[in-house]
LUMKOL-406961 format. One record per residue (C-alpha): residue number from 0; x, y, z; residue in one letter. Coordinates in nm, 4 decimals, padded with zeros to 6 digits, always signed. Example, Ala and Ser with C-alpha at 12.3 -4.5 7.8 and 13.67 -1.06 7.14 Angstrom:
{0, {+01.2300, -00.4500, +00.7800}, "A"} {1, {+01.3670, -00.1060, +00.7140}, "S"} 
This chain:
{0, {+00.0286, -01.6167, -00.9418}, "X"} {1, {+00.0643, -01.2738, -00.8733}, "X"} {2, {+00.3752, -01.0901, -00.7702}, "X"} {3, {+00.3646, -00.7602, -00.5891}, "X"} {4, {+00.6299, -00.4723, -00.4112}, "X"} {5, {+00.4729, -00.4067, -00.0997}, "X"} {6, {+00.7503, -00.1419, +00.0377}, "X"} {7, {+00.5843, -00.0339, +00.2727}, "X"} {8, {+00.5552, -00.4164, +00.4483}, "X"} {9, {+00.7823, -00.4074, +00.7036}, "X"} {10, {+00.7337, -00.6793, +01.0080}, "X"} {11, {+00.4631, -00.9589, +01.1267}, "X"} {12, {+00.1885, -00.6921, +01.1933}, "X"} {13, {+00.1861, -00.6008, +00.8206}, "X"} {14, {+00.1888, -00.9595, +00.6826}, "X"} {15, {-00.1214, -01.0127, +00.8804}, "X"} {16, {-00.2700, -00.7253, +00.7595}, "X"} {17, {-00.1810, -00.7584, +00.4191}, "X"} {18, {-00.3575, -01.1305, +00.4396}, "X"} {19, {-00.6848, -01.0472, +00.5979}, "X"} {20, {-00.7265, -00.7792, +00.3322}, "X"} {21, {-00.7200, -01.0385, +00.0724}, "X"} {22, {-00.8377, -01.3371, +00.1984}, "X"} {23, {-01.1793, -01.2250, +00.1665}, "X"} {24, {-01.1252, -01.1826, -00.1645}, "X"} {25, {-01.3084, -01.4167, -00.3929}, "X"} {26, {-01.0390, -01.6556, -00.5727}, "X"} {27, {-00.8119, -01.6085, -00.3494}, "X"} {28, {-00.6147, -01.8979, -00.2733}, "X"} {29, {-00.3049, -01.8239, -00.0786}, "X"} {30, {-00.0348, -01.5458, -00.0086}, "X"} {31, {+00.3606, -01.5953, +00.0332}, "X"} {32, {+00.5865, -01.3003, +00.1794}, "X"} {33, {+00.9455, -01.2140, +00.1163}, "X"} {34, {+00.9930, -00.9532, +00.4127}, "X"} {35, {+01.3198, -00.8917, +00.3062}, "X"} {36, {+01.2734, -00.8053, -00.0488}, "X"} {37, {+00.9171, -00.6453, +00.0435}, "X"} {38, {+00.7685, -00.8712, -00.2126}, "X"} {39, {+00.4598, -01.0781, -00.1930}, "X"} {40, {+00.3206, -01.3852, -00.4471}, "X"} {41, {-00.0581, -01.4080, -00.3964}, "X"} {42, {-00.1816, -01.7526, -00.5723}, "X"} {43, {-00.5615, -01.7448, -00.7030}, "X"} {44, {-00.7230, -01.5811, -00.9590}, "X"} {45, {-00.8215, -01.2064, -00.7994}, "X"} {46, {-00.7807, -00.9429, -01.0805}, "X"} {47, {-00.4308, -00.6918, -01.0639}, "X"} {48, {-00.7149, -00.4086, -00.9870}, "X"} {49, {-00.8594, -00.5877, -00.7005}, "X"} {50, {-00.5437, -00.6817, -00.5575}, "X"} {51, {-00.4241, -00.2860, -00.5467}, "X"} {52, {-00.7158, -00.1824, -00.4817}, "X"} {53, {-00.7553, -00.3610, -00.1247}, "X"} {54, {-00.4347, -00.3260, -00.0275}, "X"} {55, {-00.4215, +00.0643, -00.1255}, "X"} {56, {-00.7516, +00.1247, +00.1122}, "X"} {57, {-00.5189, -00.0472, +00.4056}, "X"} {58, {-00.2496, +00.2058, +00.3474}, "X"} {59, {-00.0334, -00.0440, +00.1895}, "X"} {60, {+00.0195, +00.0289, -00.1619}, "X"} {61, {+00.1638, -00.1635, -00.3930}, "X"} {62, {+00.3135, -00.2547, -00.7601}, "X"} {63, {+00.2492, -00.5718, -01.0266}, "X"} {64, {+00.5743, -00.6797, -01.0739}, "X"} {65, {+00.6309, -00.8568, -01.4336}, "X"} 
């Protein structure tokens, strides 16, 4: 599992947008959201890089959080 700050995630349009990003990914599993906290736990085995990487090119940039 994977956590991530997504502050820039702010209502139903961004989840959605935030998922089909990643889905595609290959080991991708599945994606939970915390809207409130801006927070994210993606479950699968997609590298940290890949992870930022897509969701930096959908204007939605994000942090590992440890």
């Amino acid at each position: 599992m994977t956590r991530l700050s997504i502050p820039d995630m702010s209502c139903g349009h961004c989840r959605a947008s935030i998922e089909g990003a990643l889905a595609p990914l290959p080991g991708f599993r599945s994606i939970r959201f915390d809207q409130e906290n801006r927070t994210a736990e993606v479950e699968g085995q997609v590298p940290e890089v890949t992870l930022l990487s897509a969701l930096d090119s959908i204007g939605f940039p994000a942090q590992i959080l440890r």
